[in-house]
C-alpha positions as CSV (number, residue, x, y, z in Angstrom):
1,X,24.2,45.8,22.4
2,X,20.8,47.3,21.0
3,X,18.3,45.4,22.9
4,X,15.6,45.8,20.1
5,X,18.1,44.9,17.5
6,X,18.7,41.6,19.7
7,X,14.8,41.0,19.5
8,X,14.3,41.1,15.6
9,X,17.2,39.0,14.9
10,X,15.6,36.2,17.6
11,X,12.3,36.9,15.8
12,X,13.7,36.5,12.5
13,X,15.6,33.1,14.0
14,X,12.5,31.9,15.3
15,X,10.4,32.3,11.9
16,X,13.1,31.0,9.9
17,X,13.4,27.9,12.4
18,X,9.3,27.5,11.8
19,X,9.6,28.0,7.9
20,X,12.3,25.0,7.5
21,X,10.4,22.5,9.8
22,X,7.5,23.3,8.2
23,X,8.9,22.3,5.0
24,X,10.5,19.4,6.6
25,X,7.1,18.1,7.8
26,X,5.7,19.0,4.3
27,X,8.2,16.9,2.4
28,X,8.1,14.0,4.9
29,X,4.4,13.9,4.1
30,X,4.3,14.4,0.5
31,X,7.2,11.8,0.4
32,X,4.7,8.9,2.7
33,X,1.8,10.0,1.2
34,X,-1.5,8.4,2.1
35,X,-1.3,5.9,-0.9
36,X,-0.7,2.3,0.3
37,X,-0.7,1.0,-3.2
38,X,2.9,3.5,-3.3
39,X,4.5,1.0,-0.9
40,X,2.9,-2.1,-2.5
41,X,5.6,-4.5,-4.2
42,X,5.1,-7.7,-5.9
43,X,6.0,-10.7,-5.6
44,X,9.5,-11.5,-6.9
45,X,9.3,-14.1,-10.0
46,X,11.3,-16.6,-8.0
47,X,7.9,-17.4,-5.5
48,X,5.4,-16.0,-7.8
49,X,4.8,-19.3,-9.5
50,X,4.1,-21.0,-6.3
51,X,2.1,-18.0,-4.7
52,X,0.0,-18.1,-7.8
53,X,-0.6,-22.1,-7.9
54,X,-2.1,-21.7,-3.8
55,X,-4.1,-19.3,-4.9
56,X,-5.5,-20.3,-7.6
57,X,-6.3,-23.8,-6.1
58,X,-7.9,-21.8,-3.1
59,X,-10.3,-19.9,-5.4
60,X,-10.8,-22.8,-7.6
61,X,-9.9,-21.1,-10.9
62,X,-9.2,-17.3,-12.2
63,X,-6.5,-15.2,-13.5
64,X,-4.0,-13.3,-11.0
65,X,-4.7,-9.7,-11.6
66,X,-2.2,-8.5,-8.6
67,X,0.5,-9.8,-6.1
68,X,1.9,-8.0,-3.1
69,X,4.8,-9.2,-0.8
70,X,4.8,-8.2,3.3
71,X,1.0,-7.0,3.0
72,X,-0.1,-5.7,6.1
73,X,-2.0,-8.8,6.9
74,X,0.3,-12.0,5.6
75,X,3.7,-12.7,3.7
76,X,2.1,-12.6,0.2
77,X,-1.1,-11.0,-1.3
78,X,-2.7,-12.8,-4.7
79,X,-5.8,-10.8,-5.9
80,X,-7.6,-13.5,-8.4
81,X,-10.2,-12.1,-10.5
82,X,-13.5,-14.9,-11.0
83,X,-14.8,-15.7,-14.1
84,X,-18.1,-13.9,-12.5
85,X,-15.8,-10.8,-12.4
86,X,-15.3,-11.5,-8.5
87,X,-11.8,-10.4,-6.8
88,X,-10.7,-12.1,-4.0
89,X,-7.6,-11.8,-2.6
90,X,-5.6,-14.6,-1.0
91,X,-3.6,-14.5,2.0
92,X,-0.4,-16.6,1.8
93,X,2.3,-17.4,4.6
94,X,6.1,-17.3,4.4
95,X,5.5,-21.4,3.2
96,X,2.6,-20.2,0.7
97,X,-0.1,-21.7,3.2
98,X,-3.3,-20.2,3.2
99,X,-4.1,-17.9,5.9
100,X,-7.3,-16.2,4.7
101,X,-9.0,-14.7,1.9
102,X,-11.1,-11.9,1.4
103,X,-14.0,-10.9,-1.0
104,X,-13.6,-7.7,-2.7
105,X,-16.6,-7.4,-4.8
106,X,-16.9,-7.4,-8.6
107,X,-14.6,-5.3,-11.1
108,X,-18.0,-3.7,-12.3
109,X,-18.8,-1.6,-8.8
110,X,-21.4,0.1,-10.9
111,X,-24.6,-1.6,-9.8
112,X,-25.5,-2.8,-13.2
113,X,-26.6,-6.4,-14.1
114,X,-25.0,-6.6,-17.6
């Protein structure tokens, strides 16, 4: 057996081993992402109703602009826009209970006073 012919082909093995588990990492990362709005999903139509009346009657008013089911901080997520261009999103439990709520600003982020 050549030894040197021995070496290349574990050389070759090696880079070829490095080359497919970089790609594997690669994919697996691309296929994540960073995005958490990719693995956001709303709230099916048989609970929206409900989720939408508690949090509306939290914020006293507004029009739903988002829902999310299993957000990372409660069972359901209702982002109500404000007449006054406010969001706040509302943190339900598995029984549509409030849990908290959170301001998010206005929809104009611009600084203007219009």
């Amino acid at each position: 057996m050549n030894p040197k012919l021995t070496r290349k082909r574990t050389a070759a093995i090696f880079a070829g081993a490095a080359v497919v588990t970089a790609g594997t990492v690669g994919a697996a990362a691309a296929l994540s992402g960073d995005d958490d709005d990719a693995q956001d999903r709303p709230i099916p139509a048989s609970q929206l109703d409900r989720a939408e009346k508690a949090a509306l009657e939290e914020t006293g008013g507004g029009t739903v602009t988002e829902t999310e089911v299993d957000d990372e901080e409660s069972k359901y997520e209702v982002e109500v826009t404000l007449d006054d261009g406010t969001q706040v999103d509302v943190q339900l439990d598995e029984n549509f209970e409030v849990v908290g709520t959170e301001d998010d600003g206005s929809e104009d982020e611009s600084g203007d006073d219009d």
